[in-house]
C-alpha positions, 0 to 999 in steps of 0.5 A: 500500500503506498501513499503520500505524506501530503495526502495523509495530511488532509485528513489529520495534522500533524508535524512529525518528521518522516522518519518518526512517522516511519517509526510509529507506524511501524510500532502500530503494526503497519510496517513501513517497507520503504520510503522515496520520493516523487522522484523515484516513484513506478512512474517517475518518467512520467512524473517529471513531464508532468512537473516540467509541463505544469511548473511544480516541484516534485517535493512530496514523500510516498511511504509503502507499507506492509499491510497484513491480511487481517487489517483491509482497513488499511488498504486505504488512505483514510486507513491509514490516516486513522493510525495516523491520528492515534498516533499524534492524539490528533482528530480524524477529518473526514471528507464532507459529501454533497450531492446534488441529484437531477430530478429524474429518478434512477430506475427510469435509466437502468435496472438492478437484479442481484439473483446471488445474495450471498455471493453479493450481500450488497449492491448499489448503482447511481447513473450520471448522465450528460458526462464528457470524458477527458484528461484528469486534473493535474493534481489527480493525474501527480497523485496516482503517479506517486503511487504507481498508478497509470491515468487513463481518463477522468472518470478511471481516475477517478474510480481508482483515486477513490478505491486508493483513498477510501479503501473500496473499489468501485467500476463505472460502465458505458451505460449506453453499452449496457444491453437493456441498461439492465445490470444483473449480478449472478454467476457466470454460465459453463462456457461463457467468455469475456475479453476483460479490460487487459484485452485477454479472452477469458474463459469463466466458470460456473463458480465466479460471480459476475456483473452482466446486462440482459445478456453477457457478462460485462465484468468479472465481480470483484476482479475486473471489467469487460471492454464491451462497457468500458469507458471511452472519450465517447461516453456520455452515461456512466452507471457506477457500480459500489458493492460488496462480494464474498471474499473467499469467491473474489480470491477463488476467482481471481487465483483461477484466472491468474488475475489479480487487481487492485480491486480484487486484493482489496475485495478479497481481504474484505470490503466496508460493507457499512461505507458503501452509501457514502462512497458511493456518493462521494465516487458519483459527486467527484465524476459529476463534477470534474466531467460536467455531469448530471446525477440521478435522483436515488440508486439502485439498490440491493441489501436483503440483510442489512449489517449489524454489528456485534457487541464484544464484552470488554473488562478494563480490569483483564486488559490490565492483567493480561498487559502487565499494565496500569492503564486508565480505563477512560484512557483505553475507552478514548483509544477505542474511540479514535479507531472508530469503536462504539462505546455502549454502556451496561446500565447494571456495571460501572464503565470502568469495570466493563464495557460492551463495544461496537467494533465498526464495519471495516474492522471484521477482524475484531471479534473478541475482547482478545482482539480489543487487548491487543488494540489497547496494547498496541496503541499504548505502545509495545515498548511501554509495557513493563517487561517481568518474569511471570508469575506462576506455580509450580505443580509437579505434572504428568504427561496427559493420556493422549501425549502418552498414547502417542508416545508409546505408539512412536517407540513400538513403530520405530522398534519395528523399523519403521520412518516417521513422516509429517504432512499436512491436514489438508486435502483435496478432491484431486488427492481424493480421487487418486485414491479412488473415494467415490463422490458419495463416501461419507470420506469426502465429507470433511470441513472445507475451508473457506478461503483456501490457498489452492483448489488441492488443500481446500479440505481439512482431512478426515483420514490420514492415508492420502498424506502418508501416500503421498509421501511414499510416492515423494520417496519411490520419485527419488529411488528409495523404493523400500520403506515403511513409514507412519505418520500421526495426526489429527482427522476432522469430522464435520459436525454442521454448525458445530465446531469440527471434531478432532480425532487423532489417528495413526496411518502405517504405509508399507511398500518394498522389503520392510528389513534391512539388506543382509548377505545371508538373508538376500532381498526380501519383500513385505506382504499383508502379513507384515502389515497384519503383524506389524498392528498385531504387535503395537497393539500388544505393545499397547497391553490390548487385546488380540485385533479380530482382522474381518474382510471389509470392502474398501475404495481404495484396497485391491479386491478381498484384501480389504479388512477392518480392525476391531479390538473387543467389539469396538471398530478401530480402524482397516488395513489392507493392500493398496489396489492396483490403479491407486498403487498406480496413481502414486507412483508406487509400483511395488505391491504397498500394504496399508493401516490406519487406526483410530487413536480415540478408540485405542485411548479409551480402551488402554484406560480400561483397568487391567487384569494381572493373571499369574505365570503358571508353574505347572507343565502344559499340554500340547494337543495339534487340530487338523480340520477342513472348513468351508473356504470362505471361513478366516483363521480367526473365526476357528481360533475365537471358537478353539479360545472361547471353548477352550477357556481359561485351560487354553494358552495359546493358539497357534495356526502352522499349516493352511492348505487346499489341494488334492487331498480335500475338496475344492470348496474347503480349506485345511486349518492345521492348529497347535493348542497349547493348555495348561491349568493354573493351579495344578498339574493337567493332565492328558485325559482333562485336556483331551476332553476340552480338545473334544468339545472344540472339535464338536463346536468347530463342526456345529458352527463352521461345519469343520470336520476333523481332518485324518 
């Protein structure tokens, strides 16, 4: 943002030196980047005709300043003039406004139809007839050399000399041009095009606002006009245009099209919705009178919900105790005063204990009594804060559950070899459809940001394996075509109007031979039983039951090796192999294998009490089953039958052998088990353990159909 010394002294006095005025500036957050002359301004070439033509000196100073995105404000002279004030306890003088309208109502020479509200929460159209368009005025023409500007015609100067003062952009059309002289703001239609006023075709979107007549688009909201209405030497009928667009959907459109504007940096941060009758005015006064026009009685004029602003509670006594100052209430209610707050009263509180306030409309930043704090913090002065060591108790602490959890989760994954990796929680549609995630998949389903930096990360993620993909195929890109990361993080599940919910999750991806290359062992490659055990291992790291591993269809999974996990009766995640066409997607050409589970689940369940069973002294028996099943039957489900009836005598369960062949028939499988029992409390013997062995082998036959192999 540039502007001149000369030009912020019109609206408050003050006799500062540049340099001090740098400083304070820069001490109020609105960081001066440089300072130059007239002399060494964009358009100094053309500065210095200008001067030579016209007799005048070049003496004035440009100060550009960094503005951050949460002061649009400050996109403005007036903006800036305002800390100006602050800074030297100076008033503030606005401009005066005096229009004079034609008797001739507006509506008789144009028409307004705001069909997207939203997208437009305000809309106002004046009409000034009657104007010749010539050169600006030299001081108009010097004040936006100075700051980079081009003049062009009076009535684009003007525009831009009002955006440039005021902070909000306005757009004149040629109201002769104007099909209809209908003015229609909606979005653009699939194919509709537009040659904007840099004379580039632009091809638009059905997501981009834009400003039509009764039949084309004449510009692109927020962004730029078209040169089918532009302004020329021939215009005699100007239809200026000051309204407010959605931010988000101004930068949406403005980064799609590769095309940013003074306008639409300015749109995009956020408009003064509650100024746009006075600048209206003021934009219309100036046009008529330096090109001779006539305006119109009235606007049109669209405004469904009018804004309202919202009071912020603020306690003079927290400020002080936040600060570490002893700040006079009366004195923080005259800075809020000069920024253009509004003070209310709480008729049942005293006013130095609190107050409610009114935060103005170009402020949208301010929101609550935090954002207050920092604006008494900040116009006090930084450097008048006293700086102490705080104040606090010391407690002895523990780490809480969740940092536990996650801790205990790192050291068994890394103890098995595996890499850590970070990535980002956003995501996009892009990401999702590399995965394969149906349009419908409650997966798509996620918070989606506002105003996002790009189309790809537009979406807070709701599971991690698309990010930890996305690494292994950053590492396969770069030759490492053996690794077996993990990655922990937080998962959002949207809740509506409520806050988003977080979940933390862990995501394990495997691709290539999970050990080390040894000599004597050769080059090795993962499997799904990697995977499976590397699960089956950090749950048990975790002092958690046995997982039961149950097929479950997944988007994303090659066909029947797709699970879900479950520990007890509670679903805590999935796993599987990646499938073919998504492998394929990430560049990994290696078969890659994959889990994510949920650690909110997992945490729940650790907190579980535990139950100490003693080490049994006495010897075991070791009994081996042999039977046939029917193929589909997984290995879990006989062994959660060979446990459950086998009861506190059976140890372990152990499968060694599974086979299909000539010896059986084609539709079942061979399940060959070592069961190990053993009693606890005395020595067991054959006989007792043959009868449970018997009662397995009964209940295998009535639930599964098992028959006992010869």
């Amino acid at each position: 943002m540039k502007v001149t010394v000369s030009w912020l002294r019109e609206f408050v006095d003050f006799d500062l030196d540049v340099e001090s005025l740098c400083r304070g500036l820069t001490f109020l957050g609105q960081e001066v980047e440089s300072v130059h002359s007239e002399r060494d301004s964009a358009e100094a070439e053309s500065l210095l005709k200008l001067s030579a033509d016209e007799g005048f000196e070049l003496d004035d100073t440009v100060l550009d300043l960094e503005i951050t995105p949460n002061r649009p404000d400050c996109l403005s002279v007036v903006g800036i003039a305002r800390e100006v004030s602050l800074l030297v306890d100076k008033p503030l003088r606005l401009r005066k406004v005096k229009l004079a309208e034609a008797g001739r109502p507006v509506e008789d020479a144009a028409t307004l139809e705001v069909r997207e509200t939203e997208a437009c929460p305000r809309y106002i159209g004046r009409v000034i007839t009657g104007l010749t368009v010539g050169e600006s005025p030299v001081w108009l023409k010097r004040r936006l050399l100075a700051v980079g500007l081009r003049p062009l015609n009076a009535v684009v100067d003007l525009s831009n000399y009002i955006m440039l003062e005021t902070g909000q952009p306005t757009h004149c059309f040629d109201l002769d041009k104007l099909l209809n002289k209908a003015v229609v703001v909606r979005f653009a239609r699939r194919g509709e095009r537009i040659v904007t006023l840099d004379e580039v075709e632009r091809e638009l979107n059905p997501d981009m606002l834009v400003i039509a007549d009764s039949e084309r688009p004449v510009a692109i909201a927020g962004v730029m006009g078209g040169v089918n209405t532009a302004i020329s030497s021939s215009t005699t009928s100007v239809f200026l245009e000051c309204a407010y667009f959605d931010p988000p959907l101004i930068r949406r459109a403005s980064r799609r099209l590769g095309l940013s504007t003074e306008a639409s940096y300015r749109f995009e941060r956020g408009a003064d919705i509650g100024a746009l009758e006075k600048v209206s005015r003021f934009a219309a006064s100036q046009i008529a009178e330096l090109c001779g026009g006539s305006i119109l009685a009235g606007s049109v004029e669209s405004y469904p919900v009018p804004y309202r602003p919202q009071s912020v509670r603020f306690r003079p006594e927290r400020v002080n105790r936040v600060l570490g100052t002893k700040i006079e209430p009366h004195a923080m209610e005259k800075i809020l005063l000069t920024l253009g707050f509004g003070i209310g009263k709480d008729a049942d509180v005293k006013r130095s204990e609190q107050m409610w306030v009114e935060p103005p409309s170009f402020r949208p930043d301010v929101s609550r009594e935090e954002d207050l704090i920092e604006e008494v913090a900040r116009a006090y002065g930084y450097d008048r804060i006293p700086a102490e060591l705080p104040k606090v108790r010391l407690f002895t602490g523990r780490l809480n559950p969740d940092v536990q959890l996650m801790r205990r989760i790192k050291q068994s994954l890394k103890s098995l070899g595996l890499c850590e990796v970070w990535m980002l929680s956003l995501v996009g549609d892009g990401l999702l459809d590399r995965c394969h995630i149906p349009q419908d998949d409650p997966l798509r389903a996620g918070v989606r940001l506002m105003n996002p930096l790009s189309s790809d990360q537009d979406m807070l993620r709701t599971f991690m394996l698309p990010g930890v993909l996305t690494c292994a195929s950053h590492n396969a890109r770069h030759k490492e075509l053996d690794h077996w990361l993990f990655g922990l993080g937080n998962v959002f599940i949207d809740r509506g109007e409520m806050t988003p919910e977080e979940r933390m999750h862990v995501c394990i991806v495997g691709c290539g031979d999970p050990l080390p290359f040894n000599w004597a062992r050769g080059k090795g490659n993962g499997s799904f039983y990697h995977m499976k055990g590397i699960v089956e291992r950090m749950l048990e790291d975790l002092h958690l039951p046995s997982a039961k591993i149950e097929p479950h269809e997944l988007p994303f999974a090659e066909r029947d090796v797709g699970f879900s996990v479950r520990v007890g009766s509670e679903p805590v995640g999935f796993l599987g192999q990646l499938g073919a066409d998504v492998a394929e997607s990430f560049d990994l050409s290696r078969d890659c294998y994959f889990a994510e589970l949920d650690l909110h689940v997992l945490k729940d369940l650790t907190a579980l009490p535990r139950k100490y069973r003693r080490y049994s002294v006495f010897p075991a028996v070791v009994l081996d089953l042999a039977v046939t099943l029917p193929r589909e039957t997984q290995s879990g489900e006989a062994e959660a039958i060979i446990r459950e009836v086998g009861g506190e005598l059976v140890e372990s369960v152990t499968l060694f052998d599974r086979y299909q062949g000539k010896q059986i028939p084609s539709d079942r499988v061979s399940l060959a088990y070592s069961i190990k029992y053993r009693s606890s409390d005395r020595t067991l013997t054959v006989e007792e353990a043959f009868q449970r062995h018997q009662k397995i082998i009964e209940e295998l036959s009535r639930r599964l159909g098992g028959k006992l192999r010869e």
